[in-house]
Structure formats: structure tokens, C-alpha cells
TITOR-181355 format. One record per residue (C-alpha): residue in three letters; z, x, y. Coordinates in steps of 0.25 Angstrom, whole numbers, padded with zeros to 4 digits, always signed. Layout:
<recs>
ALAZXY ...
</recs>
This chain:
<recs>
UNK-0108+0017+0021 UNK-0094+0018+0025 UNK-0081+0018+0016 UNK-0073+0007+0019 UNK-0057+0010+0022 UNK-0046+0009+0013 UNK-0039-0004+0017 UNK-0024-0004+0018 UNK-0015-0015+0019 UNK+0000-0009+0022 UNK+0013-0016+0019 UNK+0028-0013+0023 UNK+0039-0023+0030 UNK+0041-0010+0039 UNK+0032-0012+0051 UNK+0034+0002+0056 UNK+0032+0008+0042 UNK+0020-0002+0041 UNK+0013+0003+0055 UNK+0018+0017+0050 UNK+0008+0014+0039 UNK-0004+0009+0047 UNK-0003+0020+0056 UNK-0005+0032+0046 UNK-0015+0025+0039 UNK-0022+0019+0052 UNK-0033+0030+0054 UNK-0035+0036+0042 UNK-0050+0037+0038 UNK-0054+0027+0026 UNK-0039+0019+0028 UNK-0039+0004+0034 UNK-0025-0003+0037 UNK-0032-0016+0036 UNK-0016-0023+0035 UNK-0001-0023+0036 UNK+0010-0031+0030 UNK+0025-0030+0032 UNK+0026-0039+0018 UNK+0021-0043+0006 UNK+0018-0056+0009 UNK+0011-0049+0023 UNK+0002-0040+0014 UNK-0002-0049+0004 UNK-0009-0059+0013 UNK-0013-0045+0021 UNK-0020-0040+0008 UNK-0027-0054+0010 UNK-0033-0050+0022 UNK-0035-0035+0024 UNK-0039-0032+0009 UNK-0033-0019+0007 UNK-0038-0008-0002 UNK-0024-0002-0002 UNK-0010-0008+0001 UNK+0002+0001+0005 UNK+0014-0007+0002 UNK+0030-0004+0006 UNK+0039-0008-0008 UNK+0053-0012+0000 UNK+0047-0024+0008 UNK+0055-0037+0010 UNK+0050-0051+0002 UNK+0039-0044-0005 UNK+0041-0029-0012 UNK+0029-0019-0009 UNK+0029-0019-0024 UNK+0026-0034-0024 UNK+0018-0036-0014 UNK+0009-0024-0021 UNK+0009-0031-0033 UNK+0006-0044-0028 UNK-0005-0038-0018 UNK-0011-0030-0032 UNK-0012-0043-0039 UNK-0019-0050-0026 UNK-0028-0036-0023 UNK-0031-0029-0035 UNK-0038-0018-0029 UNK-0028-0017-0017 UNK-0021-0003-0020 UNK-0006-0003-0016 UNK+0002+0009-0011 UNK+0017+0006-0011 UNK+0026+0013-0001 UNK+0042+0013-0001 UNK+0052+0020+0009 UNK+0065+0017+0000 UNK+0071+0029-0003 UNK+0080+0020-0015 UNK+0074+0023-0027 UNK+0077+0010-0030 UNK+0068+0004-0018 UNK+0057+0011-0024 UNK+0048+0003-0033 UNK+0045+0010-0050 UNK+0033+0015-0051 UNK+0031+0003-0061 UNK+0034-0006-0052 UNK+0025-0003-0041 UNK+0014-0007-0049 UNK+0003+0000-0036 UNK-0006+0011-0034 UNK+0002+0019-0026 UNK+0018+0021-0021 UNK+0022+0029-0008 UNK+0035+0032-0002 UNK+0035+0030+0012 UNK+0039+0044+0015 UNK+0026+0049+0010 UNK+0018+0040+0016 UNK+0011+0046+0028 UNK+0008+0058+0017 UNK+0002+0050+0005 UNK-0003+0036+0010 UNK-0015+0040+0015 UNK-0018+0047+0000 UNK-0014+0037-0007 UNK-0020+0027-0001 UNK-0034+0033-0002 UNK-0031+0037-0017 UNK-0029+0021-0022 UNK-0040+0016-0012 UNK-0050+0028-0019 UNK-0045+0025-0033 UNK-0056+0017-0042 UNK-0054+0002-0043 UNK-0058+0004-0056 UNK-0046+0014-0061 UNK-0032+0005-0061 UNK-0024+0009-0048 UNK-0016+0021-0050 UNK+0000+0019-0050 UNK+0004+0032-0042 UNK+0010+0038-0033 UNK-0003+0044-0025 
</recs>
């Protein structure tokens, strides 16, 4: 019986950062991009269609924050695990730790290191453990 991919929807108002994302993830045995939004509004009706598994989400977005979008797409999708990214280097850009309110938070610049990981740790997490709030 085969294992069915982990399906990522990935979210950033930055389309180079955006294809950026697809292409390190594109490839990677037990991974699936099944979506891409360069909104909120773009990845909740996304989330509609691809049903993700995991949701990588940019918090300085324009209309919608990443945080709020995360929140409404948690509220919508449950079981959808979501992995904020952020490039600000202002403290101030950066969303609290109780504010995030996800599984997971990555800055940009570490990426290409940890997304991969993190990504497999949320998606191998139990669904009946409540998600983890870390920093995978």
C-alpha cells in the first residue's frame, strides 16, 4: 500500500519567494505542492480546493496578515497544520509567540534548512495530541 504525500498549500504575496518555496519542496520524496496563493483571501479558497495537510504561510502580507489568514484557515481546517514564515528583520514585524497561535514559526533565512523538517515533523504528529506551538 502506498503512503500518500504530505499535501502543502504555500502562501506569500512575494511570487519569487513563493516559486522559491515550490521549487525546494517540488521533488522531495513524501511532499506534494498541491497549491499556491499570493493572499489570504487566494489561500483560503485554495485550502477549499487542494485540501492541504500543511499550510506554509508568510505573516507580513498585504489585506489579510499570514497570522489571520492562519487563524481563519485553522478555524475552517482543523486538521490543516500551519507553519508561519517571516523575512522582517523588525522585531516589531514579527508576530509573539502567543499571537501566532500555529504549529510551527520559520524565518525566511532558515528556510531552505528546516522547512522540509518541520514540515514532516507537524504532518507525523498524532491527530489525537493537540498540535504543538514550537519552533521545530
Amino acid at each position: 500500500m502506498a503512503v500518500q504525500p504530505i499535501r502543502i498549500l504555500l502562501v506569500d504575496d512575494d511570487l519569487s519567494f513563493l516559486n522559491s518555496l515550490e521549487a525546494l519542496l517540488t521533488g522531495e520524496p513524501g511532499l506534494e505542492v498541491v497549491g499556491k496563493a499570493a493572499s489570504g483571501e487566494e489561500a483560503l479558497a485554495a485550502a477549499t480546493r487542494a485540501e492541504p495537510d500543511v499550510a506554509v504561510i508568510d505573516v507580513l502580507m498585504p489585506a489579510m496578515s499570514g497570522i489571520e489568514c492562519a487563524h481563519l484557515l485553522q478555524e475552517r481546517y482543523p486538521k490543516v497544520r500551519v507553519i508561519l514564515i517571516s523575512g522582517s528583520i523588525f522585531e516589531d514585524k514579527r508576530p509573539h509567540p502567543d499571537e501566532r497561535g500555529t504549529d510551527a514559526y520559520i524565518e525566511k533565512s532558515e528556510v531552505p534548512e528546516r522547512l522540509h523538517a518541520t514540515i514532516m515533523a507537524l504532518a507525523t504528529e498524532t491527530t489525537a495530541a493537540p498540535p504543538s506551538r514550537t519552533n521545530a
